[in-house]
N, C-alpha and C positions, 0 to 999 in steps of 0.2 A: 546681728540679730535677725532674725526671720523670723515671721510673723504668720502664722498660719491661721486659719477663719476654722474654727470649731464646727465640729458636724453634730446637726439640729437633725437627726434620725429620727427622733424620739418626739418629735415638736407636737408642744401644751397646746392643746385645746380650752379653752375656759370664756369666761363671758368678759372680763376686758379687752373694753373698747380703745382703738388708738386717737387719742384727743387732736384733734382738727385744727389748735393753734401748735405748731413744730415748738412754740416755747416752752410746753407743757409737757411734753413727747417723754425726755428725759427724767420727771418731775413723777409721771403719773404711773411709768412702765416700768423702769430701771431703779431708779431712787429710793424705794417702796421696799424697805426690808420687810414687810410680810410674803413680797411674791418675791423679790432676788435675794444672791446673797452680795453681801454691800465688800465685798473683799474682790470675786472677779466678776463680778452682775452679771452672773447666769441666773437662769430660772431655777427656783429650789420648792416651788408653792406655783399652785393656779387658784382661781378664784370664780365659783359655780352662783348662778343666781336663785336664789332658797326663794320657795314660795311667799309669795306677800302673804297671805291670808294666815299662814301658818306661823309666819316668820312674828304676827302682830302677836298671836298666841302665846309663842316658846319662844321668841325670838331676847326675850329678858334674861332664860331661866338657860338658855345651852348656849354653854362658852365657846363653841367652833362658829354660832350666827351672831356677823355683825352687822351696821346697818349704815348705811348712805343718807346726806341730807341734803337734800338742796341748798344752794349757797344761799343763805340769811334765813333758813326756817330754823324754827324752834325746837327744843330737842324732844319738849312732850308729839310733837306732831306726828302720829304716825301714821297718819293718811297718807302720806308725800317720801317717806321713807323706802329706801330699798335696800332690800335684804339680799346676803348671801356669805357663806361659807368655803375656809380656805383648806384647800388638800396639799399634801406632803404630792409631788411628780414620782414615781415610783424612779429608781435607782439616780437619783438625784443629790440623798442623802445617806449618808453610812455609818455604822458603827466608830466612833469615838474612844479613845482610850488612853486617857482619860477621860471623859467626859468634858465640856464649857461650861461657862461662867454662866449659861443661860440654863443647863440643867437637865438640856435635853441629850446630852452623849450620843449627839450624831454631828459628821461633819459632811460639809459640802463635797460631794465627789468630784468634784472638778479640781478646787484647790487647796480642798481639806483645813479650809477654815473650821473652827471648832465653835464661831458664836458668827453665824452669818449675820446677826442683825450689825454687827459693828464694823463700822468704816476704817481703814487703817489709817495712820496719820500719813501727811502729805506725802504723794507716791514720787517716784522718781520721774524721769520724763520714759524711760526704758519700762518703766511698773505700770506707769499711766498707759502705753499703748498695749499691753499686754489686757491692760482691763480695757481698753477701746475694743478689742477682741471679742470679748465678754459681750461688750454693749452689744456688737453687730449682731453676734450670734441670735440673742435676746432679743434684736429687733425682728428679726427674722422671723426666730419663733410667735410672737407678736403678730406677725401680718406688717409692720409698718412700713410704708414705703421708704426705702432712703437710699443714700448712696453710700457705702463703706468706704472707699477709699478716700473721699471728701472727711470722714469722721476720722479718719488713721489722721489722712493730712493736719484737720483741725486741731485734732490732740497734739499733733508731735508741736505745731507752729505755736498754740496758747502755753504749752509748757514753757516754751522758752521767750514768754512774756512776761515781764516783771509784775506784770497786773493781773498774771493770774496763773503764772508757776505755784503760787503756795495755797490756790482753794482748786482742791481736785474739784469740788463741786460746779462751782460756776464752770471751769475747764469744760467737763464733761455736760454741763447741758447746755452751751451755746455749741459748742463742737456736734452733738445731735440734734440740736436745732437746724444749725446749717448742711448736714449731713439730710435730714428730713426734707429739707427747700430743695435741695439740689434732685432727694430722689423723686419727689412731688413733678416738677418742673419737664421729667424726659418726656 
């Protein structure tokens, strides 16, 4: 199998920030079926910061503004809220045919998932590096510092750990976690 690192030509601009603890990294950027798709966690969505002032306005009444809270405010509180809006990446997603279970009859162009928001069930160790591919590209695009071939290594070593061969999840966000340390650290 060869493994080739996708080309980010195209790389999203938007206002997500890379979180400062490496254990969040995977959690906050990749994990996040509103901005990837959860099949090969490429970018499918960016995420724009919509005016406060407006956002307090219309921010109720328009389904594309959602809003951020700080950890333990209140949800009436919207002095402390913040606002912003998710956009489709332009050639990111593509006509569907049939349409998915989500309704929206477009699939990822990358791996022609048909409902990016869903995770497959648990990937192979050969699937899992295929989607470590994904992740790198994604961090990339991103801005985040890391090392890739620390995150290939992590993936392929945690698959073939009884403790954590069957949660693709933890796999992939300790393997970017330490993938993140290692690129922090040069």
């Amino acid at each position: 199998m060869s493994i080739e690192i996708p080309s980010t030509a195209s790389i999203a601009t938007d206002d997500v920030d890379v979180p400062d603890d490496p254990e969040d990294v995977f959690e906050t950027l990749v994990a996040d079926p509103s901005l990837c798709c959860q099949q090969c966690y490429r970018r499918v969505r960016a995420r724009y910061e919509f005016d406060h002032g407006w956002g307090r306005d219309v921010g109720d009444i328009l389904s594309f503004v959602d809003y951020d809270l700080p950890e333990g405010a209140v949800d009436w509180n919207t002095a402390d809220r913040e606002y912003w809006e998710e956009a489709e990446l332009a050639d990111r997603r593509e006509e569907a045919h049939p349409p998915g279970d989500d309704g929206s009859g477009k699939a990822c162009s990358f791996c022609g998932a048909v409902d990016h928001h869903r995770s497959p069930s648990t990937r192979s160790r050969e699937e899992a590096l295929e989607a470590a591919v994904g992740i790198v590209a994604t961090l990339i695009e991103f801005g985040a510092a890391h090392n890739p071939l620390v995150l290939l290594v992590e993936v392929a070593d945690l698959k073939r750990d009884p403790d954590y061969a069957g949660d693709d999840y933890e796999t992939f966000r300790l393997a970017v976690a330490r993938a993140v340390r290692a690129g922090r650290s040069r």
